[in-house]
N, C-alpha and C positions, 0 to 999 in steps of 0.2 A: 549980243542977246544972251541972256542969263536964264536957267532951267532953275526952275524948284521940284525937290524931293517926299516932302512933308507929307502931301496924301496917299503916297502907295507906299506908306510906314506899313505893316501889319501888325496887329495887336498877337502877343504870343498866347500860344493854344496851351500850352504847361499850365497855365493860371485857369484857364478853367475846370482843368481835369484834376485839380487839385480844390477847389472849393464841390465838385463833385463827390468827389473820394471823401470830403470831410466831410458831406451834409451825411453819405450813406454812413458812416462810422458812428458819427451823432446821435441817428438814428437806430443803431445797434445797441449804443451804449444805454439809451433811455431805455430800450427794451431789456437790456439783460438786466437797468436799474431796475425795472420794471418789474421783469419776476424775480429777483429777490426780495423786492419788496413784497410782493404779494406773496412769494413762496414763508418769508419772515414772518407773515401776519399769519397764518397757518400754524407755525410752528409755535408748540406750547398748548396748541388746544385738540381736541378731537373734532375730528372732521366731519362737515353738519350731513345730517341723514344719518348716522353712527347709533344705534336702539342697543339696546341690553335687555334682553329679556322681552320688548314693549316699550322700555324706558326709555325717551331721547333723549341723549349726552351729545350729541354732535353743538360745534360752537362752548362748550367745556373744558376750562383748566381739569387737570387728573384732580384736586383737591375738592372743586366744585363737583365733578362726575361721583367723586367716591362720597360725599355729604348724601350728594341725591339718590344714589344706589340705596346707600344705606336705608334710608328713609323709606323708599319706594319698594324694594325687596325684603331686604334684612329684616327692619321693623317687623312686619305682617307674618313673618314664619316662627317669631315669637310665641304667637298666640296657641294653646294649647290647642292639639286634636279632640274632639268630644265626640260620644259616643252614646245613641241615646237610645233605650228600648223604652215605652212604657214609663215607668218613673225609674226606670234603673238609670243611672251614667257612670261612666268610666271616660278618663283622661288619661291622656300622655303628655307631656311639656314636654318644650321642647330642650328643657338640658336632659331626661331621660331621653329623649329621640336623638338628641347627639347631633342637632341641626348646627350649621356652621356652612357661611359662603365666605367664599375669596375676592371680596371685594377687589381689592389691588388688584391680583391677575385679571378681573376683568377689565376696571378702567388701563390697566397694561394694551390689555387685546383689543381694546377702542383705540386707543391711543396709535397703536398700530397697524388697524385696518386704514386710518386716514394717512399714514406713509407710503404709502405702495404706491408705486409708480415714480417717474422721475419730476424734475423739481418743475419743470417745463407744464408738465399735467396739472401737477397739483395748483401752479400759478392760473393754468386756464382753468382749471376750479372752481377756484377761489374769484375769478375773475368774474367769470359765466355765471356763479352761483350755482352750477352742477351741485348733487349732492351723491352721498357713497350708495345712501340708500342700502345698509346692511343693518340685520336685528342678529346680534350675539346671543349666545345662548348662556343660560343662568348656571353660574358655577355653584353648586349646593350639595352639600354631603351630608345623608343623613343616618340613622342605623336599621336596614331593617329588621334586624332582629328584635329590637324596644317593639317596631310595626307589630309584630309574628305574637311576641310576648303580649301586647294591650288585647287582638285577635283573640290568642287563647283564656285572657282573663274573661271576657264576653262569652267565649264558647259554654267554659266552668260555672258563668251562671244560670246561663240561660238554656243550654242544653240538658234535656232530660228526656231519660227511656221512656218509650211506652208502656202501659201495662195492660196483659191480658187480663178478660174476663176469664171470671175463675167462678166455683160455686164456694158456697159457705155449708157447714154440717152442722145440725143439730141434732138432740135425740127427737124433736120436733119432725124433723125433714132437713131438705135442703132449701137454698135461699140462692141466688144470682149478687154474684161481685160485678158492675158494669168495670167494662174494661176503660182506660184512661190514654187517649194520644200522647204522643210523645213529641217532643217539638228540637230540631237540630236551626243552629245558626248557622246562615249560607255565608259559612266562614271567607271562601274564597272572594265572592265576589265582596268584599265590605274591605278585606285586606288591600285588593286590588283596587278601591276608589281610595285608599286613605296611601295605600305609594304614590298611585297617581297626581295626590295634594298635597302631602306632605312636604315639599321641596320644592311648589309653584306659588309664587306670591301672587294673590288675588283669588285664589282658590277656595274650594268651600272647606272649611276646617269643623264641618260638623256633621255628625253622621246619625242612619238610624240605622239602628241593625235589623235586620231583615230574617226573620227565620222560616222555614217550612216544617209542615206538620210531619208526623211522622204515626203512623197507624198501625195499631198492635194487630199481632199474628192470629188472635181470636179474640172474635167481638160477641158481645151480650145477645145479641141474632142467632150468633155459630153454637150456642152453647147448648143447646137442645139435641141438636145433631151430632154431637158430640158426646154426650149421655143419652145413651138409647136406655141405659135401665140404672139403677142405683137400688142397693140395696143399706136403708138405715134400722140400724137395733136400737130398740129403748131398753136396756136391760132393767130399768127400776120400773118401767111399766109391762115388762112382759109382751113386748110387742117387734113385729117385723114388718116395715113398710116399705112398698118396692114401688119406687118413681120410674115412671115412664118417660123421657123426654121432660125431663123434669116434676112432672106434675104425675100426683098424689094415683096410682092406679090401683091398688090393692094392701092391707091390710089384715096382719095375719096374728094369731097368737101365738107364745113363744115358751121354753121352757131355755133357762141362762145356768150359768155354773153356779155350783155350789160354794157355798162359805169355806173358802183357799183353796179352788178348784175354779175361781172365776174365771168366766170368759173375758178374753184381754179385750181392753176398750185401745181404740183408736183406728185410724185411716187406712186398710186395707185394697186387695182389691182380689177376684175370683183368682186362684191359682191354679184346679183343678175340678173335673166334673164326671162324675161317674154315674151310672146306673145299676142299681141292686148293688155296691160294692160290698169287699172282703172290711172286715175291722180287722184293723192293723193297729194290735195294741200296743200301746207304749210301754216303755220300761218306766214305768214309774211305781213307786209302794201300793199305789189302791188299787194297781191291777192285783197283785196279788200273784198267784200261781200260772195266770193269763196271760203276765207282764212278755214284750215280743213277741208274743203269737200270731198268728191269722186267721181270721175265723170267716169261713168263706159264708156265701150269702146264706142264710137259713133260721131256725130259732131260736139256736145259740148267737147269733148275730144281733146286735140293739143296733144298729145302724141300717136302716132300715130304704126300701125303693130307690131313694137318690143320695147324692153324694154332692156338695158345693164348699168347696175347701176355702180355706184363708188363712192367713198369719201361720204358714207352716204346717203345722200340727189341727189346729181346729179347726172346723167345721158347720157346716148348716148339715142337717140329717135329719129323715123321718126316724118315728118312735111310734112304737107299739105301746107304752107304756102311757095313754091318753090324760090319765091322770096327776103325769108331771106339768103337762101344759099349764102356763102360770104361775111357776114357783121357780126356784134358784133348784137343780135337783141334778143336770149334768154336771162331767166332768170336765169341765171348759168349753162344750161344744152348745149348740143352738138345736133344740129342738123343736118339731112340728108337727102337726098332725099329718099323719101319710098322702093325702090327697092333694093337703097342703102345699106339703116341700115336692112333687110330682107338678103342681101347677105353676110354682115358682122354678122351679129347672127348665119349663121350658120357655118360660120371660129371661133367663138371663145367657150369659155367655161369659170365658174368660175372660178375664180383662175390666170387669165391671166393677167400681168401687162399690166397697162394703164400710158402711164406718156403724162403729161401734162403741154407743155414748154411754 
């Protein structure tokens, strides 16, 4: 009787641990072909979601990113600064503003935000469609000094002092100057919106200048309070008119200097004030033998009850002498009738302009 072997052959176990080992190698190898393909298809462009400024370059050769920078930023910071009041303007360009971006260094820093990370990342990236989701900041250089300089050419026309009310003189009277506001340009803040835009594309590149008033230290209201009394001489009419707060209070008549012994005309104001005073003659020739003397108050005396000094030397004074009133007949000083110059001493006080037309 004969035995056969043939069915409990066994099939060897090596043969399948070897079509195992290759399927999993197989399948490493499509994967690692896998991210360098995909890591490849990356490489050369900037990585999507990648902004500059707003601007999206992501999915961009550097050549295409640096066209549309250009375009997008660059272009638009060309356009001059303006500056508007009223019908004035003022400009800056920007070759005076000295504006200048780096394009390159930025499509650089796009270019290498989408590197980062290893090749493995950037594959499941690329794959996922993930994106970087970063916005760079705008490389622009510009001067602010041209900024400071356009500022100050604005200030230079548009600024101007105020002006106080004043009075005007006549041999008439007085008259009112209204006073005039003054207007400053709120330098600061015009400066600080034009840095602000100067170096952002999309920005407003046109301005209006903004000024505030500025109000004088005495206004056409104040001026009253301000002249409690004024005294004006008409010397060709022989006349003394004493304003009260401006307005017309009394009227007196006058006796003025003699022919080269005139009383000096122009814009005075009370220097001193006396009652009954000493005459304190002057050295001059038409005193005569008097010249420096003092001649205290009495009949020897022509300076007579009151004393209102001005322009150094000369004076308002009463006279005894009624008969000069109305003529040219002192020696540079202002004559009055005694009751006169007693009612006007006690209307005025130092300090009070005298003008003498």
């Amino acid at each position: 009787m004969s035995v056969s072997c043939a069915r409990g052959i066994p099939r060897p176990v090596r043969h399948r641990s070897f079509i195992a080992v290759a399927a999993v190698l197989a399948v490493l190898f499509a994967a690692a072909v896998g991210v360098v393909v995909l890591d490849s298809r990356a490489d050369g462009k900037i990585a999507a979601g990648v902004r500059v400024s707003g601007v999206p370059v992501g999915g961009l050769t550097a050549a295409q990113a640096r066209a549309k920078l250009h375009k997008a930023l660059l272009a638009p910071l060309g356009a001059p600064i303006v500056v508007h009041h009223d019908k004035k303007t003022w400009t800056l360009d920007a070759t005076k503003a000295r504006i200048s971006a780096n394009i390159g260094a930025m499509v650089h820093e796009a270019m290498e935000r989408g590197q980062r990370g290893s090749m493995f990342a950037r594959a499941w990236r690329e794959l996922s469609g993930h994106e970087v989701n970063a916005d760079l900041p705008m490389k622009v250089s510009f001067s602010r000094v041209a900024v400071r300089q356009l500022v100050t050419r604005v200030e230079g026309s548009l600024n101007r002092q105020p002006k106080d009310a004043s009075i005007d003189y006549s041999a008439g009277g007085v008259s009112r100057t209204p006073g005039q506001k003054g207007r400053a340009l709120r330098a600061e803040q015009l400066e600080d919106q034009i840095l602000d835009a100067v170096a952002r594309a999309g920005a407003a590149r046109t301005f209006v200048a903004r000024t505030r008033q500025i109000s004088p230290k005495v206004t056409t209201g104040q001026l009253a309070d301000r002249y409690p009394s004024i005294i004006v001489v008409d010397r060709a009419g022989f006349t003394l008119r004493l304003f009260r707060n401006l307005q017309l209070a009394k009227t007196y008549p006058i006796a003025v200097g003699r022919q080269g012994l005139e009383t000096p005309a122009g814009l005075y104001d009370v220097q001193g004030m006396q009652v009954n005073p000493s005459w304190h003659v002057p050295n001059s020739p038409w005193a005569g033998k008097l010249a420096g003397q003092v001649i205290p108050p009495g009949p020897d005396d022509p300076i007579k009850a009151r004393w209102i000094g001005f322009n150094g030397g000369a004076g308002i004074h009463g006279t005894d002498a009624d008969s000069s009133i109305g003529t040219a007949a002192s020696h540079g000083c202002i004559r009055m009738h005694i009751p006169d110059v007693i009612d006007l001493y006690k209307q005025v006080s130092v300090g009070a302009p005298v003008y003498v037309a």
